[in-house]
C-alpha angles and dihedrals in degrees: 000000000000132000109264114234118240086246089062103045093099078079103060108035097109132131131261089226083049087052095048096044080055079061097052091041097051090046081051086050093048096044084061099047093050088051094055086046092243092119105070118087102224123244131249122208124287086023105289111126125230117202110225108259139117108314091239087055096040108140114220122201117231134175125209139186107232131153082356103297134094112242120189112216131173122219133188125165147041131243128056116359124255123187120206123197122203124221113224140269073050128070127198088297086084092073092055102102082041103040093072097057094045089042095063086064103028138037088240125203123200112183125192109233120240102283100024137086114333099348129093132294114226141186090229140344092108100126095101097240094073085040088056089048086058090054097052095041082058099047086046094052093049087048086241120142154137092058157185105245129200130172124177129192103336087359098062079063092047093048095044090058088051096045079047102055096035107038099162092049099055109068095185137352136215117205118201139192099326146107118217113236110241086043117063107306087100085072097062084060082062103108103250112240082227105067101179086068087044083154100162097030083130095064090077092039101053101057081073098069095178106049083045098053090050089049098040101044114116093000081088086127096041090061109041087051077056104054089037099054095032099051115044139060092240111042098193089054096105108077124239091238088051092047087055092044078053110046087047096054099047086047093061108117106270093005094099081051097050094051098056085049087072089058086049098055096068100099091066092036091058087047097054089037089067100046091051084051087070088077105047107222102257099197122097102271128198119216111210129196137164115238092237094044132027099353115168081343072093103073089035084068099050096048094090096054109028130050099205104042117163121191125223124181104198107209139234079016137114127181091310086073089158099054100028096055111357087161102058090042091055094052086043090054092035090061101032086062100034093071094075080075107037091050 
């Protein structure tokens, strides 16, 4: 996640207590849903889910075996192929409102990342170069490639590694809400003289994995109110069913773990970041930021490691860009990689 700008902080004064009562909310939304039968994805044939949608834009569920490890990944669509990265405490579920309308252009992947979702949960392999190994193993498995590429929070760090190591495989890339350790995301672990923002007090955290994890253990619900409310311009975006994905992903023995691992890993991500910074990304990239949180910041961030870098401020929106304006995300992804075409 990104440092909020003083100009932004209205947005984020709200209380813990506040935060906690958005996770009871959300379980009372989901016990209605489940006793009017609206809960349950329904189920293909042979096991593997599809999610309700416009049958050109079904999403089916898949499992492979890549960099030893099995990664889940869900894929709708046909045409050129578009690979879209989660942030974390999300998993590819977060694609979910976005994926149908890219999907009527694109045959669009969304992996879950080791340790999330679906995916794996490993001891290590969190520094977002071996993360982005596991992505191209996946898209080369599948005989996928060159593609689109977006990655979005964590998984922005995870996509510009990949774009980094395989150039010519990545056609254009859409960064989203993140700010690349080694160039300025080590600013946003600085303690924030307003404490009552206190927005990415987590960045410094979650590098001791250890303390974190014993802090954090049974309180899964506690803090993903918390991102949720703390970090968007409208609080209730994320729906009650996705805060319970949530909440039962990241309470998956190991999985709360894993996820701070991703934090922890920012010493060697800076490291390789730079070292990747030696050879500018050449391909069009697109900055994006939400209106209540990053903004243009976006582009600012991109400018010591890419040569064509274009801003775009999504509205109405603030980290949770997915579930606060899908709409507006989808057109702006849409054009920025139509123009590949039209040019």
């Amino acid at each position: 996640m990104v440092q909020q700008s003083g100009q932004t902080n209205r947005f984020h004064r709200r209380g813990f207590v506040r935060a906690a009562a958005l996770g009871a909310t959300a379980a009372g939304t989901l016990a209605t849903r489940v006793a009017h039968g609206q809960e349950a994805t329904p189920e293909a044939p042979g096991g593997s889910r599809v999610e309700p949608g416009p049958a050109a834009a079904e999403t089916t569920h898949h499992v492979a075996q890549v960099n030893g490890i099995a990664m889940h990944y869900r894929r709708a669509g046909s045409g050129d192929p578009l690979v879209l990265l989660h942030g974390w405490p999300q998993h590819s579920l977060m694609w979910h409102r976005v994926m149908p309308v890219l999907a009527e252009r694109y045959t669009v992947i969304a992996p879950d990342l080791r340790g999330a979702g679906g995916s794996a949960i490993t001891p290590g392999g969190y520094d977002k170069r071996t993360m982005a190994e596991d992505v191209w193993q996946l898209v080369q498995s599948l005989g996928l490639g060159p593609i689109f590429l977006v990655g979005y929070d964590l998984g922005a760090g995870v996509a510009y590694q990949y774009a980094s190591a395989h150039p010519a495989e990545v056609r254009r890339f859409a960064f989203m809400e993140f700010g690349l350790p080694g160039f300025g995301y080590e600013q946003g672990m600085m303690p924030s003289p307003d404490w009552t923002n206190g927005s990415n007090w987590h960045l410094s955290f979650f590098t001791l994995p250890d303390i974190a994890e014993r802090f954090l253990a049974g309180q899964e619900r506690e803090l993903l109110a918390w991102f949720f409310w703390h970090l968007s311009c409208n609080p209730e975006a994320v729906s009650g069913e996705d805060f319970e994905a949530y909440v039962r992903e990241i309470s998956k023995p190991g999985a709360l773990r894993a996820g701070i691992q991703y934090y922890a890993a920012v010493w060697v991500d800076a490291e390789d970041n730079k070292a990747s910074a030696r050879t500018p990304l050449a391909m069009p990239v697109l900055g994006v930021g939400g209106e209540c949180s990053a903004g243009p910041f976006m582009a600012q961030i991109l400018e010591p490691v890419a040569t064509d870098v274009r801003p775009v401020v999504i509205p109405g929106a603030g980290h949770w860009l997915g579930d606060e304006n899908p709409a507006a995300l989808a057109d702006a992804l849409l054009a920025f990689f139509g123009e590949e075409g039209s040019a």
